[in-house]
BALUMDREN-611015 format. One record per residue: residue in three letters; x, y, z of N, C-alpha, C in turn. Coordinates in steps of 0.05 Angstrom, whole numbers, padded with zeros to 5 digits, always signed. Example, Ala and Ser with C-alpha at 12.3 -4.5 7.8 and 13.67 -1.06 7.14 Angstrom:
ALA+00264-00114+00156+00246-00090+00156+00264-00066+00156;SER+00257-00045+00142+00273-00021+00143+00258+00001+00157;
end
This chain:
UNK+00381+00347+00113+00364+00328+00127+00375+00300+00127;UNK+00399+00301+00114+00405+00270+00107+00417+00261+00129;UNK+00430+00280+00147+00436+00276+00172+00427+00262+00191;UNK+00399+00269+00195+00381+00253+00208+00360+00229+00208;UNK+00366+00221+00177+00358+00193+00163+00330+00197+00144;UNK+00330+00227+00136+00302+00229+00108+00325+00235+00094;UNK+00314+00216+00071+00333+00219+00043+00309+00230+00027;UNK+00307+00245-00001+00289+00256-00010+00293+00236-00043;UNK+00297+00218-00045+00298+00197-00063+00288+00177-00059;UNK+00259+00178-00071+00230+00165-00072+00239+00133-00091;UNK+00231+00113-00076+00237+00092-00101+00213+00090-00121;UNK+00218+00087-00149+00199+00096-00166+00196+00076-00182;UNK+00179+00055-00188+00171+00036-00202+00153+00046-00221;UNK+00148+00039-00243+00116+00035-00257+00110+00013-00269;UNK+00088+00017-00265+00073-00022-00279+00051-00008-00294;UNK+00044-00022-00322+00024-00017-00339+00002-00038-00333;UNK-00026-00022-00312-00047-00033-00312-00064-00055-00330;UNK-00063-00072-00316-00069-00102-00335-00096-00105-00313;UNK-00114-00120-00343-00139-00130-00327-00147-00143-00303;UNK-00124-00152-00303-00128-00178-00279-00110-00176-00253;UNK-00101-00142-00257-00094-00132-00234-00115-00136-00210;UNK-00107-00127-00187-00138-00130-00164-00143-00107-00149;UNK-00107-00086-00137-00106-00075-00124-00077-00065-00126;UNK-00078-00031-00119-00045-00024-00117-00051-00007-00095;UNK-00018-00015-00076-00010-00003-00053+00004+00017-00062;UNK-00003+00042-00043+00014+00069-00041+00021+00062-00008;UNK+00046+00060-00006+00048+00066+00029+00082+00077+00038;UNK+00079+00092+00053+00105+00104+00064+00124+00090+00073;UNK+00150+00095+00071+00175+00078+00087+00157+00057+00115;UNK+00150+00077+00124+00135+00052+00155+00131+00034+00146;UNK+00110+00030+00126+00102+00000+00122+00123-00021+00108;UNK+00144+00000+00098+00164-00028+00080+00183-00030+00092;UNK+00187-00016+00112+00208-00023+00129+00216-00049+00143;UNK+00192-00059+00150+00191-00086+00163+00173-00102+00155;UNK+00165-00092+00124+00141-00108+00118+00150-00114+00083;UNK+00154-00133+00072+00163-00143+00044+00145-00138+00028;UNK+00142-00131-00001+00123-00127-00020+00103-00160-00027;UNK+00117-00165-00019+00102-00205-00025+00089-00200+00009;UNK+00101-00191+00027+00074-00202+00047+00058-00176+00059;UNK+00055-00150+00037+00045-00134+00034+00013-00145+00019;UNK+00023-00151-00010+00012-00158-00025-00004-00185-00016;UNK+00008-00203+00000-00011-00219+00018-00029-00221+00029;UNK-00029-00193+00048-00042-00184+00070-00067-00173+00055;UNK-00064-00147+00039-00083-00145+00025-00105-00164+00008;UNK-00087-00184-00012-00100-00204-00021-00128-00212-00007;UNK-00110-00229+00009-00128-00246+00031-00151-00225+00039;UNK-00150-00196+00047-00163-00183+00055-00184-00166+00040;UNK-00177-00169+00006-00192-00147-00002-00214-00144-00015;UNK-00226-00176-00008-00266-00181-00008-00277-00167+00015;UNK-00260-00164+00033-00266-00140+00059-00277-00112+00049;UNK-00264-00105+00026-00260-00068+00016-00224-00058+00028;UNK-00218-00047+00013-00201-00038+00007-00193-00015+00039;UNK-00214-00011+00051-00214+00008+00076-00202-00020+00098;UNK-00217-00036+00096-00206-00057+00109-00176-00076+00112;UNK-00183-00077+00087-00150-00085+00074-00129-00074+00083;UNK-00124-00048+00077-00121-00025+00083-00108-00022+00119;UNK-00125-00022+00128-00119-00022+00159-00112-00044+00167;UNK-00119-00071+00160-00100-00091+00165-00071-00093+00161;UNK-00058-00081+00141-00032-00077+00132-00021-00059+00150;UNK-00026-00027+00162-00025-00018+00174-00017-00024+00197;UNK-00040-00047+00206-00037-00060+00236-00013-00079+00233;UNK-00012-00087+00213+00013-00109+00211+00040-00093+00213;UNK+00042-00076+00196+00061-00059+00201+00072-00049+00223;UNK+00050-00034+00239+00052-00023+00266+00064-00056+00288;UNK+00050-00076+00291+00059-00094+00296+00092-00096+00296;UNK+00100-00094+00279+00128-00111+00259+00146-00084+00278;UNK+00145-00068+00278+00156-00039+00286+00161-00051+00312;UNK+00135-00053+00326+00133-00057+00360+00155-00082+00366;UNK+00154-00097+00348+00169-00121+00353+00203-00111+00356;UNK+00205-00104+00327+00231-00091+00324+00245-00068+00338;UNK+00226-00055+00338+00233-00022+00362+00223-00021+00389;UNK+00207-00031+00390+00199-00032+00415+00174-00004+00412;UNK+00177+00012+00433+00152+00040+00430+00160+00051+00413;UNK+00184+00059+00393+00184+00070+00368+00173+00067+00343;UNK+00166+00077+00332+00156+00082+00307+00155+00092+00285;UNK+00161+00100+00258+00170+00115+00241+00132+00119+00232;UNK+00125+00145+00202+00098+00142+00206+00098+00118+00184;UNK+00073+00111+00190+00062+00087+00174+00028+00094+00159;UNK+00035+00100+00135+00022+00108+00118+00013+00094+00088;UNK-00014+00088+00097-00021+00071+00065-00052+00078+00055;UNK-00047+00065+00026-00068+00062+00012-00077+00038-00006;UNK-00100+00040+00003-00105+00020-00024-00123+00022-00041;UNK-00123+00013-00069-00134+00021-00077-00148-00005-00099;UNK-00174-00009-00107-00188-00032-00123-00188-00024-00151;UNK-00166-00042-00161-00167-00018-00192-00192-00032-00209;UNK-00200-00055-00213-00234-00054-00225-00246-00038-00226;UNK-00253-00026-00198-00272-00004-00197-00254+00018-00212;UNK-00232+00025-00210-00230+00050-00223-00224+00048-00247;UNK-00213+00021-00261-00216+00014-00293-00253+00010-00297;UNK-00270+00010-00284-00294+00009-00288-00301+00042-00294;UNK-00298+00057-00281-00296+00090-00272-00296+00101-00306;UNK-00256+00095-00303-00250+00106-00325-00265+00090-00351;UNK-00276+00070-00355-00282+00065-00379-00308+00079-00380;UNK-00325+00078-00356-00350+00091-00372-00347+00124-00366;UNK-00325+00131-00357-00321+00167-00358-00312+00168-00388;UNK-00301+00146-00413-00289+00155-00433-00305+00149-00463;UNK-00329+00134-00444-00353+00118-00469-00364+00136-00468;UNK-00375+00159-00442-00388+00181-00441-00389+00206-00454;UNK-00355+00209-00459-00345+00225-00475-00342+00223-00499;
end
């Protein structure tokens, strides 16, 4: 498949969840293709008193944007998530006080 430009070598970071995190992106080659982790992390920012669904699709749309600019009607997929880690450091603490 390498022939045709899928490489199966995922770039793999980890970061140890800190309180004062706000939000982590999961998103496919589409979105970083033409979109930088600083104005990823922007986009959401600014966006994510909206909810995270919102956020979310704004990045998306920026992405899709950035493509149209660059490719014109082409498109690679553009796939994301976001996610509000409070709420789920909220989650997990009272799923572990429970226990």
């Amino acid at each position: 498949v390498k022939d045709v430009g899928v490489m199966a070598e995922p770039v793999v970071t980890s970061h140890q969840i800190q309180e004062e995190d706000d939000f982590l992106i999961l998103a496919s080659d589409g979105v970083w293709e033409f979109i930088s982790s600083e104005e990823a992390v922007d986009i959401v920012g600014k966006n994510i008193s909206k909810g995270s669904t919102t956020a979310c699709q704004l990045l998306i749309e920026a992405a899709a944007e950035k493509w149209h600019q660059e490719e014109g009607d082409y498109r690679d997929d553009i796939t994301a998530l976001v996610v509000q880690l409070p709420k789920v450091l909220h989650y997990l603490r009272e799923d572990t006080e429970a226990n």
